[in-house]
C-alpha positions as CSV (number, residue, x, y, z in Angstrom):
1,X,-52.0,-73.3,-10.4
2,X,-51.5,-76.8,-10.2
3,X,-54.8,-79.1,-11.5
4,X,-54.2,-81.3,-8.3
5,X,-54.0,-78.1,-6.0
6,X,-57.3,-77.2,-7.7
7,X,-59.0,-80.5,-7.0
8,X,-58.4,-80.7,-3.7
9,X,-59.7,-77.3,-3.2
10,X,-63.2,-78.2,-5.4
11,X,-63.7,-81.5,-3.1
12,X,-64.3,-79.1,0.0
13,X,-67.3,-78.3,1.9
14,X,-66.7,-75.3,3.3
15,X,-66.7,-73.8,-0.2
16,X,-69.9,-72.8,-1.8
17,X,-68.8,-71.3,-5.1
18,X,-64.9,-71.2,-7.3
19,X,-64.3,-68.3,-9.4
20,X,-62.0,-68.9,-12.6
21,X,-61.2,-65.6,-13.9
22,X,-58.3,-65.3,-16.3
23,X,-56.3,-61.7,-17.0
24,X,-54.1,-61.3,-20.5
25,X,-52.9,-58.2,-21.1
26,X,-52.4,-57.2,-25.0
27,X,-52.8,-54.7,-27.3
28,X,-56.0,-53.2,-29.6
29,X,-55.9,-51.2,-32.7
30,X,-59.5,-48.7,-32.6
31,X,-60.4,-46.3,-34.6
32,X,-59.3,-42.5,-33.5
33,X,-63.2,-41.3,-33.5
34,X,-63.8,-43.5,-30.6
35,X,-61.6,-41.5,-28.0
36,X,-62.9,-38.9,-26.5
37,X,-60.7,-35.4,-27.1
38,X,-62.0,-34.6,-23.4
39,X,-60.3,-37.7,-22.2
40,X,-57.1,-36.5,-23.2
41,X,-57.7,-32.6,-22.1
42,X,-58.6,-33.7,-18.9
43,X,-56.0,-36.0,-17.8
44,X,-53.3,-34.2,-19.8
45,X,-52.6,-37.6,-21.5
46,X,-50.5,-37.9,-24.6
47,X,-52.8,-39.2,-27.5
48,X,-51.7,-42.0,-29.3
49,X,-50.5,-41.1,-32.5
50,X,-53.1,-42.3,-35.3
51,X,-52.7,-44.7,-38.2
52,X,-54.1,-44.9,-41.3
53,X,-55.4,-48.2,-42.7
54,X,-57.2,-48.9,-44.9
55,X,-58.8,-45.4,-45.3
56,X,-59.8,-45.6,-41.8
57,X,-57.2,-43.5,-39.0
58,X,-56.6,-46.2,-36.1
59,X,-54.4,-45.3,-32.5
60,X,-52.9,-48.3,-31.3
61,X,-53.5,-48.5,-26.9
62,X,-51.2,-50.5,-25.0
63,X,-52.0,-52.7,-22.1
64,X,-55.6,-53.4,-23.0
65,X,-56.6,-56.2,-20.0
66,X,-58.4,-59.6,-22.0
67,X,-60.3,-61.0,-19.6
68,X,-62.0,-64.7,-19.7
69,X,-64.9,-64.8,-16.7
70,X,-66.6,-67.9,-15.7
71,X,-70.4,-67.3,-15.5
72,X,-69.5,-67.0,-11.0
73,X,-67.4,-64.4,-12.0
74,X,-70.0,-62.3,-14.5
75,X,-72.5,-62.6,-11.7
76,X,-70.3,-59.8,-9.9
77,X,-69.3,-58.0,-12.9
78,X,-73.3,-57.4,-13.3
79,X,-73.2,-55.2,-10.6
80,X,-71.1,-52.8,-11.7
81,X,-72.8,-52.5,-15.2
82,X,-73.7,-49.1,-16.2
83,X,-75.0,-49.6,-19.9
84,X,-77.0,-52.4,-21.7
85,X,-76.8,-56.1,-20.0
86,X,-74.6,-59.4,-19.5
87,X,-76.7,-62.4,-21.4
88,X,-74.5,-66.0,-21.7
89,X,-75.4,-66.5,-25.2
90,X,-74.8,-63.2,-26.6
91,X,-71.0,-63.5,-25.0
92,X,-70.6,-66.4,-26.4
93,X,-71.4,-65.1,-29.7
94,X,-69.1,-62.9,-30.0
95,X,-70.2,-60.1,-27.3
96,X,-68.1,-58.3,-25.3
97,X,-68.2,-56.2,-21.9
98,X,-66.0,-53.2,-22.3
99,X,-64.7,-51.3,-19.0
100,X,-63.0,-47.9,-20.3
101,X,-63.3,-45.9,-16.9
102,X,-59.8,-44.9,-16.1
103,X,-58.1,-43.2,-13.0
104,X,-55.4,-41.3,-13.8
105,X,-53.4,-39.0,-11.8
106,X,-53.0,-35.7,-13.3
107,X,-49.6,-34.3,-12.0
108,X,-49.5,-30.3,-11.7
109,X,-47.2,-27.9,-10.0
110,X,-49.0,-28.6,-6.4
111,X,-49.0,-32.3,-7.0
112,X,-51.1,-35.0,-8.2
113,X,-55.0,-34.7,-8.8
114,X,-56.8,-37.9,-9.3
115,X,-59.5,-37.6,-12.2
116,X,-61.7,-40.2,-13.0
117,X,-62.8,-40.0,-16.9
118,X,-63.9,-42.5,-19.5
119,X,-61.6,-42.7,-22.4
120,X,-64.1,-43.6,-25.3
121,X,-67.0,-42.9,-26.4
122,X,-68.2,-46.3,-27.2
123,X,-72.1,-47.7,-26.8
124,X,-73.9,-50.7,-26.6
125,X,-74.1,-52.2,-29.9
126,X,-70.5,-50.9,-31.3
127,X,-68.1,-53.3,-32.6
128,X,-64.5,-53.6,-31.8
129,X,-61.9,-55.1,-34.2
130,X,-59.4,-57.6,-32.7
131,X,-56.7,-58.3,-34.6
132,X,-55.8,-62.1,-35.8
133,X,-52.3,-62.5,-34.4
134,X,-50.5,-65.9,-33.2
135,X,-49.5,-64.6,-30.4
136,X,-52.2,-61.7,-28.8
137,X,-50.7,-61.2,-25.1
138,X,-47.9,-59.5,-23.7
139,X,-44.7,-61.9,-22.7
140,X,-45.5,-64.4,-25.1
141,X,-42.6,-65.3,-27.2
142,X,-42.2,-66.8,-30.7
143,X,-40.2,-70.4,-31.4
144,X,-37.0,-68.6,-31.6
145,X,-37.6,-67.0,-28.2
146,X,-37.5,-63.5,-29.3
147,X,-39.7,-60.7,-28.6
148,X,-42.9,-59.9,-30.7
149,X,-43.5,-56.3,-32.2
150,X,-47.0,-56.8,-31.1
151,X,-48.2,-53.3,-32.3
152,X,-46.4,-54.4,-35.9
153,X,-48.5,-57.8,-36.3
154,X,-51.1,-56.6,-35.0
155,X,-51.0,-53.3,-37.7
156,X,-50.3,-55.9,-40.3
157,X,-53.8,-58.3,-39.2
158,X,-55.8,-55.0,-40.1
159,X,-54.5,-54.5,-43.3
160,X,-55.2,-57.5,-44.3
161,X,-58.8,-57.5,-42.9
162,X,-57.4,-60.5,-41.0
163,X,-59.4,-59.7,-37.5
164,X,-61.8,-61.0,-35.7
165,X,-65.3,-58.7,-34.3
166,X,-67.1,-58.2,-31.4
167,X,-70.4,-56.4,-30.7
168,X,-70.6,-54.4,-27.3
169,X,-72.9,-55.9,-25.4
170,X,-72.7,-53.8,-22.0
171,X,-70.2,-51.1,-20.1
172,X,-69.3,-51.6,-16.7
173,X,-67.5,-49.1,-14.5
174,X,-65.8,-51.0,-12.9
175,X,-64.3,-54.6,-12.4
176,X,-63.6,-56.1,-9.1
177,X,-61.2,-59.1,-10.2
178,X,-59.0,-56.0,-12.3
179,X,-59.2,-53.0,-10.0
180,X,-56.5,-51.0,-11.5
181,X,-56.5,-50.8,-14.9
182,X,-53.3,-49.8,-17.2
183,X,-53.3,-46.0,-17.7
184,X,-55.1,-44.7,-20.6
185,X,-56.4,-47.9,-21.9
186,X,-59.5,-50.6,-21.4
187,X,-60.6,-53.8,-20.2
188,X,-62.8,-56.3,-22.7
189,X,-64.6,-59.2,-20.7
190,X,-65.6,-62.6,-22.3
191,X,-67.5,-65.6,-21.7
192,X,-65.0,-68.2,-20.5
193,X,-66.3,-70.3,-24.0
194,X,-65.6,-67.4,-26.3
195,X,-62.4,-66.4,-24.8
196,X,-61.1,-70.1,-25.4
197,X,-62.6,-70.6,-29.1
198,X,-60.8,-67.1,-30.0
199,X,-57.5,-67.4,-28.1
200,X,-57.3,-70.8,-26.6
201,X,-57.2,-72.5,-23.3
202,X,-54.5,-70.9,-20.8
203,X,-53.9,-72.1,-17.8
204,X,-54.9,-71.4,-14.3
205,X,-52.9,-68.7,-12.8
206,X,-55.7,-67.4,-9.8
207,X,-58.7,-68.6,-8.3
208,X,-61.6,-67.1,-6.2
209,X,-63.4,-68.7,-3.6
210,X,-66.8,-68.0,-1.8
211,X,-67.3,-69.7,1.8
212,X,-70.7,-70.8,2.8
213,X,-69.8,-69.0,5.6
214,X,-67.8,-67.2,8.5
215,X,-67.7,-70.3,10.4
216,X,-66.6,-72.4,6.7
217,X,-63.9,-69.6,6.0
218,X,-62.2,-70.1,9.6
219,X,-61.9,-73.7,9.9
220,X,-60.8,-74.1,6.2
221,X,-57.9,-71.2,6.7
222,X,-55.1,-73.0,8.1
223,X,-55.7,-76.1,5.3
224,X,-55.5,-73.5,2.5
225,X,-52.4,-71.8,3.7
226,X,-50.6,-75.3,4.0
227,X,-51.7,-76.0,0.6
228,X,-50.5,-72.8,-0.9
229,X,-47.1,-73.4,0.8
230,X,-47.3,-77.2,-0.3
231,X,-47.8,-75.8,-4.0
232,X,-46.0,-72.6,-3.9
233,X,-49.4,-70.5,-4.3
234,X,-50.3,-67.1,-2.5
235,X,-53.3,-67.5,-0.7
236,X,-55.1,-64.0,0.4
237,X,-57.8,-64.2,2.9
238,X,-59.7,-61.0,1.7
239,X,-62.3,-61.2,4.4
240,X,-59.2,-60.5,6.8
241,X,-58.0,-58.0,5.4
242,X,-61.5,-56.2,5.0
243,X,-62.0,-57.0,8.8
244,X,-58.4,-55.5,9.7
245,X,-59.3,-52.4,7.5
246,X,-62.4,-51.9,9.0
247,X,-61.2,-52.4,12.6
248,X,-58.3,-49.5,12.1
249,X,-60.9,-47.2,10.0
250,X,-63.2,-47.8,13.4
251,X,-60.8,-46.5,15.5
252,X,-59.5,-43.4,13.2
253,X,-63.7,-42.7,13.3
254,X,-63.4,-42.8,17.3
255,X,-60.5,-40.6,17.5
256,X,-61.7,-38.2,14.6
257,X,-65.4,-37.8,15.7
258,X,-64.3,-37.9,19.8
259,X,-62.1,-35.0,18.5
260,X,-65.0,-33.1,16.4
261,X,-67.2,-33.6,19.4
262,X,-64.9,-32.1,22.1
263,X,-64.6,-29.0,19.8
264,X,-67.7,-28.6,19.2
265,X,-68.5,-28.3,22.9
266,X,-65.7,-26.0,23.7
267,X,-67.3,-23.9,20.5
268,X,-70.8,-23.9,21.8
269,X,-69.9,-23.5,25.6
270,X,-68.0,-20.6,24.4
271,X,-70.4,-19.3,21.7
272,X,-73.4,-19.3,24.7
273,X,-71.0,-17.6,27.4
274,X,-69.9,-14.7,24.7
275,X,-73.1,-13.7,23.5
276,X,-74.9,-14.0,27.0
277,X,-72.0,-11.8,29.0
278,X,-72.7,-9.7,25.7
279,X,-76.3,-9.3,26.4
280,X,-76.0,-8.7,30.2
281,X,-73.3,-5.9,29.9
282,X,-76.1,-4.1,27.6
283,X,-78.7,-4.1,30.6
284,X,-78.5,-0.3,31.0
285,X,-79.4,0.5,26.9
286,X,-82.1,-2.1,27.1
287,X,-82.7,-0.5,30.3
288,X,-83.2,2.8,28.9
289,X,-85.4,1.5,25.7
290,X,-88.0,-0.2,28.2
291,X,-88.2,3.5,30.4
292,X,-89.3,5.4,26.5
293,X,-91.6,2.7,26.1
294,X,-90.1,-0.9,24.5
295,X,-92.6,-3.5,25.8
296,X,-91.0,-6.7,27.0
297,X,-92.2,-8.4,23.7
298,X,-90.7,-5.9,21.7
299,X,-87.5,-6.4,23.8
300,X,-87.9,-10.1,23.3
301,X,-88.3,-10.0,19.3
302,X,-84.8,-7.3,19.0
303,X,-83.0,-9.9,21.6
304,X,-83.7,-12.8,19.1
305,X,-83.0,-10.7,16.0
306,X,-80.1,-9.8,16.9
307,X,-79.3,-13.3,18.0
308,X,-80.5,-14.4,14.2
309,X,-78.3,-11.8,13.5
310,X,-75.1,-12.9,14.7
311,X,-75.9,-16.3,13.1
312,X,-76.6,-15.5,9.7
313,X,-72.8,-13.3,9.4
314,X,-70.9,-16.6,11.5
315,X,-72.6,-19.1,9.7
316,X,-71.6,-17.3,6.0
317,X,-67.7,-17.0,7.5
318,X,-68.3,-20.3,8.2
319,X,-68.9,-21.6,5.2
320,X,-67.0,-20.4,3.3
321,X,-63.8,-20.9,5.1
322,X,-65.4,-24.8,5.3
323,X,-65.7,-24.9,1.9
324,X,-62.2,-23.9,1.2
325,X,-60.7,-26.1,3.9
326,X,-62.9,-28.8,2.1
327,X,-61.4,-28.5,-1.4
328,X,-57.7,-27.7,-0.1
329,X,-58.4,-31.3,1.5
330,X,-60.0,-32.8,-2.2
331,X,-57.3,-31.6,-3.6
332,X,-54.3,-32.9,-1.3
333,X,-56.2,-36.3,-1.3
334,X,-56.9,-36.7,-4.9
335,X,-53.3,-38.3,-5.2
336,X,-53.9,-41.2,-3.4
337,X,-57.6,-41.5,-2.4
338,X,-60.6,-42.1,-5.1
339,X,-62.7,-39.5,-3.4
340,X,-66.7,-38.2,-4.7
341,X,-65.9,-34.8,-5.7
342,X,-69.3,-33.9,-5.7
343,X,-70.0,-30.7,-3.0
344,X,-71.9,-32.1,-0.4
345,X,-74.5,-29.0,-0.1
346,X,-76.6,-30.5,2.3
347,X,-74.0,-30.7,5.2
348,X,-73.1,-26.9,4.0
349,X,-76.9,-26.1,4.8
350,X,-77.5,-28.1,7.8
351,X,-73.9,-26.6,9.7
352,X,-75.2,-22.5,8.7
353,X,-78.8,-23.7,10.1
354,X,-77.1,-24.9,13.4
355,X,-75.2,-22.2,13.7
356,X,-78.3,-19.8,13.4
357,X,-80.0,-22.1,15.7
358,X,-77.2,-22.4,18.8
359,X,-77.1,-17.9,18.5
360,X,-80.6,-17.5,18.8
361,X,-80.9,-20.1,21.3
362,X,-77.9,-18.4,23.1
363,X,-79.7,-15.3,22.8
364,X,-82.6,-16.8,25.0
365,X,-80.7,-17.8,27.9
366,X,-80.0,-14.2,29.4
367,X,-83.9,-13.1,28.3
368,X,-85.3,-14.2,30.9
369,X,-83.1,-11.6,33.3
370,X,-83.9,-8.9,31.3
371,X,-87.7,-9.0,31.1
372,X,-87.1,-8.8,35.2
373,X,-84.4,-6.3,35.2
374,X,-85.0,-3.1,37.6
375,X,-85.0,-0.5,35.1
376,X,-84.5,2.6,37.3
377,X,-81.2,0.9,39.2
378,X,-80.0,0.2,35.7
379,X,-80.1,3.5,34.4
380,X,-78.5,4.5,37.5
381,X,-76.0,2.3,37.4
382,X,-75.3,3.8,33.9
383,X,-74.9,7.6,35.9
């Protein structure tokens, strides 16, 4: 980005904060007994093929993201930080955030699955070797233009103890300026100083910016999209997009629930009407019970037993169908949606003690005409 195009956004108002965060994607040499076999088994991933240097086997991963965060910028990576803590000074001493939390999408005969999985084993405190090479990043080029054998020089560095080592400092899980990560590899944060003293400056390819408010983002909009076309920039309003995603996921919740809820009163209309036409159509056997002696409570009690009855069996058919229809749609989704696969027992629970609930209720409603039923023109109408 142009320094001019970045001045002129910094002498704004409207804009409470500027995030700087730089993305360079390399290579990394570690040693094999960081990855975790499980990783691989999991995902069905290939393992890198290991190396041995130095009497020590190392597995060269591609695409590793070498990211340079202003101290804006680590404020939101904090919030995603699972293990250990972001301090200034230990990053710029050589410390290091490590994000190895990979989604990767499993292909099988029924199509994909995604699985979320995290492909080391590293901990706070564990140091990572990064080897000394003139050129680090992917799509740099040497004086004679020609492509570098990255995972060459960067082999070579380790054999020659020519690297440089940083301490893990904390483990995020995820990072919100490098959402998708290159499959089957990590991401290493660093202070903006560090990054610069150990690789050197770069220049400005994105920016972030924070708006001191609704009112600050909308009257500085058109400005920014005139300066982007002045300068040849993207500019991406986020807070659109986020609004414009919500509004269409509001209406798919509209049509979804409104949906839910109009079959769910067909169900219960229906559910009420069976088992009370069932009940009625019985009045000669409960007829017959009261005349050999069943009291009206002890009419009452089998009535709602055998409503509790008919719950208990619907709400286990229930279920389980649910849960069926429930993985069926994990599974279908997996492909293209991060989804919790935990089972939601609770909702489970809650549906089988509605169900229970709505047949005794249901039960109830014809009760009342057969405590008053005339038992001798009921067995009658039985002859």
């Amino acid at each position: 980005l142009s320094k001019d195009m970045i001045k002129d956004i910094e002498g704004k108002d409207e804009i409470k904060e500027i995030l700087y965060p730089t993305i360079k994607k390399g290579n990394l040499y570690i040693e094999d007994s960081y990855l975790r076999d499980e990783y691989y088994k999991n995902t069905g991933a290939v393992k890198p093929t290991s190396y041995s240097v130095n009497y020590k086997d190392y597995v060269h991963i591609k695409g590793v993201s070498y990211c340079s965060y202003d101290n804006v910028s680590l404020e939101e990576i904090k919030k995603h930080i699972i293990e250990g803590k972001i301090d200034e000074n230990d990053l710029n001493n050589g410390g290091v955030v490590l994000i190895d939390r990979n989604i990767v999408i499993k292909q099988g005969n029924k199509g994909g699955q995604r699985i979320i999985e995290d492909m080391t084993n590293y901990k706070v405190g564990d140091k990572i070797k990064i080897p000394n090479i003139k050129h680090p990043f992917i799509g740099e080029q040497n004086d004679q233009d020609i492509k570098i054998d990255f995972e060459k020089e960067s082999k070579e560095a380790l054999e020659k103890g020519d690297f440089m080592e940083v301490t893990i400092v904390a483990i995020a899980d995820a990072d919100p300026f490098n959402q998708k990560l290159f499959y089957n590899s990590v991401n290493l944060i660093f202070s903006e100083e560090y990054f610069k003293k150990s690789f050197g400056d770069y220049k400005v390819k994105n920016i972030g910016l924070r708006f001191k408010d609704k009112a600050s983002r909308d009257n500085i909009y058109e400005y920014l999209e005139s300066l982007s076309e002045e300068y040849g920039a993207d500019y991406i309003d986020v807070y659109s997009v986020k609004e414009q995603t919500e509004s269409a996921s509001k209406q798919i919740y509209v049509f979804v629930y409104g949906f839910i809820i109009i079959v769910t009163i067909i169900a219960l209309v229906n559910i009420i009407n069976t088992i009370t036409t069932g009940l009625l159509l019985r009045k000669n056997e409960f007829a017959t019970l009261s005349a050999i002696g069943m009291t009206k409570s002890q009419l009452e009690k089998m009535v709602a037993l055998e409503g509790i009855l008919y719950g208990i069996i619907t709400s286990i058919i229930g279920t389980v169908i649910s849960y069926g229809l429930y993985k069926l749609l994990l599974k279908s989704a997996s492909g293209f949606v991060e989804i919790n696969t935990k089972v939601p027992i609770d909702i489970f629970v809650y549906g089988a003690v509605a169900i229970i609930m709505i047949t005794l209720i249901a039960s109830m409603i014809p009760l009342r005409k057969l405590k008053n039923m005339n038992i001798v023109e009921n067995i009658r109408a039985q002859e």
